[in-house]
C-alpha positions in Angstrom: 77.7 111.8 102.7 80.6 112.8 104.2 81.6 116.0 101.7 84.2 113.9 100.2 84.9 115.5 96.6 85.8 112.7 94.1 88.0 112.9 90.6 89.1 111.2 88.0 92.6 111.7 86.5 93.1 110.1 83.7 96.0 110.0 81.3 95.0 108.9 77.6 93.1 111.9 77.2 94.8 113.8 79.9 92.1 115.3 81.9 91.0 115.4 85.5 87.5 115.4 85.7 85.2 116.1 88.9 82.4 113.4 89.7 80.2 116.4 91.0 77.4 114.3 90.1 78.4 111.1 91.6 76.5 110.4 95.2 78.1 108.5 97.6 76.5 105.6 99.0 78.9 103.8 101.5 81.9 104.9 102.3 84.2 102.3 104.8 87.8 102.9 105.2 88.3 100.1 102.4 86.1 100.9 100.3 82.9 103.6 98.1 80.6 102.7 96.8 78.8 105.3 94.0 75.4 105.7 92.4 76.3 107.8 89.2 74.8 109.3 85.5 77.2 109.5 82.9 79.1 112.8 82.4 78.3 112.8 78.1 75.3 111.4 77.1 75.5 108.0 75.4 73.2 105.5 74.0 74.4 102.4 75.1 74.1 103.4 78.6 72.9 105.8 81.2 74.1 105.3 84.6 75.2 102.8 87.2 77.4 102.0 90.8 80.5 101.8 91.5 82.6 100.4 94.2 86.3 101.7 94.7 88.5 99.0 96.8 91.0 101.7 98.0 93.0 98.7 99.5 93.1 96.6 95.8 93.8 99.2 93.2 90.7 98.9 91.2 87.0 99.6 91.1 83.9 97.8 89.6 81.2 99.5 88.1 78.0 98.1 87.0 76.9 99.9 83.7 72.8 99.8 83.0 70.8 100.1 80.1 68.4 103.1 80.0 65.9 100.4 80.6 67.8 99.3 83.9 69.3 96.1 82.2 72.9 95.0 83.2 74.9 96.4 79.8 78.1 94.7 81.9 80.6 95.2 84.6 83.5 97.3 84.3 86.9 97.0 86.0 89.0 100.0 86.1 92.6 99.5 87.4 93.2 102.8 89.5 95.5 104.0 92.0 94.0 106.8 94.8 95.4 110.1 96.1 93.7 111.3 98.8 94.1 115.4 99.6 93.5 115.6 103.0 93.3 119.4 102.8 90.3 119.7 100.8 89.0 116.3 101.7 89.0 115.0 97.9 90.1 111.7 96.2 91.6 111.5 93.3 91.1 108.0 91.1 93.9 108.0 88.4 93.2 105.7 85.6 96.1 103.2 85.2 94.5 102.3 81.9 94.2 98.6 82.1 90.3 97.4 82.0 88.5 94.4 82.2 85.0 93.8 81.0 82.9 90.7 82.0 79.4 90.7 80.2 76.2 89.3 81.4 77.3 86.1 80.0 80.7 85.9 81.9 82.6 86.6 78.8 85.8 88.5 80.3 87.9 90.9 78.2 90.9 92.5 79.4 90.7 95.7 77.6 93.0 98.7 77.4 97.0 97.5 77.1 97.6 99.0 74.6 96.8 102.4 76.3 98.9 101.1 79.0 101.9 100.5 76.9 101.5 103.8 74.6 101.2 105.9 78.0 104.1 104.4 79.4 106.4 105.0 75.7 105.6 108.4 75.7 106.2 108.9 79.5 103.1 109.9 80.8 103.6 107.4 82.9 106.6 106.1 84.8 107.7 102.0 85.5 105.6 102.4 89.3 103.0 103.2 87.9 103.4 100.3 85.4 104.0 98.3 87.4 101.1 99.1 89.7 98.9 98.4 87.3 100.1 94.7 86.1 100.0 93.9 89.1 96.5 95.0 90.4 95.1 93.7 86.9 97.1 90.3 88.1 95.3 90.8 91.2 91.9 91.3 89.7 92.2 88.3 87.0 93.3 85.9 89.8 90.4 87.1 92.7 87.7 86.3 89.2 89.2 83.4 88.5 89.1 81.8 91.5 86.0 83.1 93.0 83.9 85.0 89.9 82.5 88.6 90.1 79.7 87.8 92.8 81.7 88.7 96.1 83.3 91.8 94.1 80.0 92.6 93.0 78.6 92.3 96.2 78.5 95.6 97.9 76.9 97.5 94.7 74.3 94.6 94.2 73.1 94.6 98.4 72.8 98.4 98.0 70.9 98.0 95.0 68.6 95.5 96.8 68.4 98.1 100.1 67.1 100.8 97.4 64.5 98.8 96.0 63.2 97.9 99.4 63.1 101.1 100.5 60.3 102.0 97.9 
């Protein structure tokens, strides 16, 4: 769906990796939402969606089981480059995470990352910055009105899928 080639830059380890096996199933001018295998195997999970608010600075992804179960949702804090030229978006990893398990126990995971990335310059104070403030963002839109609505684009797709078996 619309060629677009994603990445993700990330910082601690440095490495930009393609999503060549991520498959786009929305795309808005707000927002994508992914269905996606995990790049190294892993027993704890297998695959799952994603939804990257390219107007918040984070995405959520819902990690499943290898049975299908929820495992949990994931909150990345990201900022996006778009190259026009080769029509590709680049997520970069600003390190701060939140996890909220199928119980609704919320971690905020990942500061420390933050804070060893930024004393050893890898990153720079706007970047900091940028991501207290969309992980402020994030905590306050969950406190105030839980995952669902954020949720809500990957779960309707899901629900689309499964009635188009």
């Amino acid at each position: 769906m619309n060629n677009l080639t994603l990445f993700r830059r990330r910082f601690i380890p440095d490495e930009c990796v393609e999503l060549k096996d991520d498959i786009i199933l929305k795309r808005t001018d707000s927002m994508i939402v992914t269905k996606w295998h995990v790049i190294k195997e892993r027993r704890d999970f297998s695959d799952g969606y994603s939804c990257f608010y390219l107007d918040r600075g984070y995405r959520i992804s819902k990690f499943l089981k290898s049975n299908g179960d929820l495992l949990f949702w994931y909150f990345d804090i990201v900022d996006y480059d778009f190259d026009s030229d080769n029509n590709a978006l680049h997520i970069i990893d600003l390190l701060a995470d939140v996890v909220v398990y199928p119980n609704g126990k919320l971690r905020v995971v990942d500061l420390d990352e933050l804070s060893e990335a930024f004393e050893k310059h890898l990153i720079d104070e706007t970047l900091l910055k940028k991501s207290l403030l969309s992980l402020n963002r994030l905590l306050n839109e969950i406190y105030t009105d839980g995952i669902e609505p954020l949720a809500a684009p990957i779960e309707d797709l899901i629900k689309a899928e499964g009635s188009d078996q």
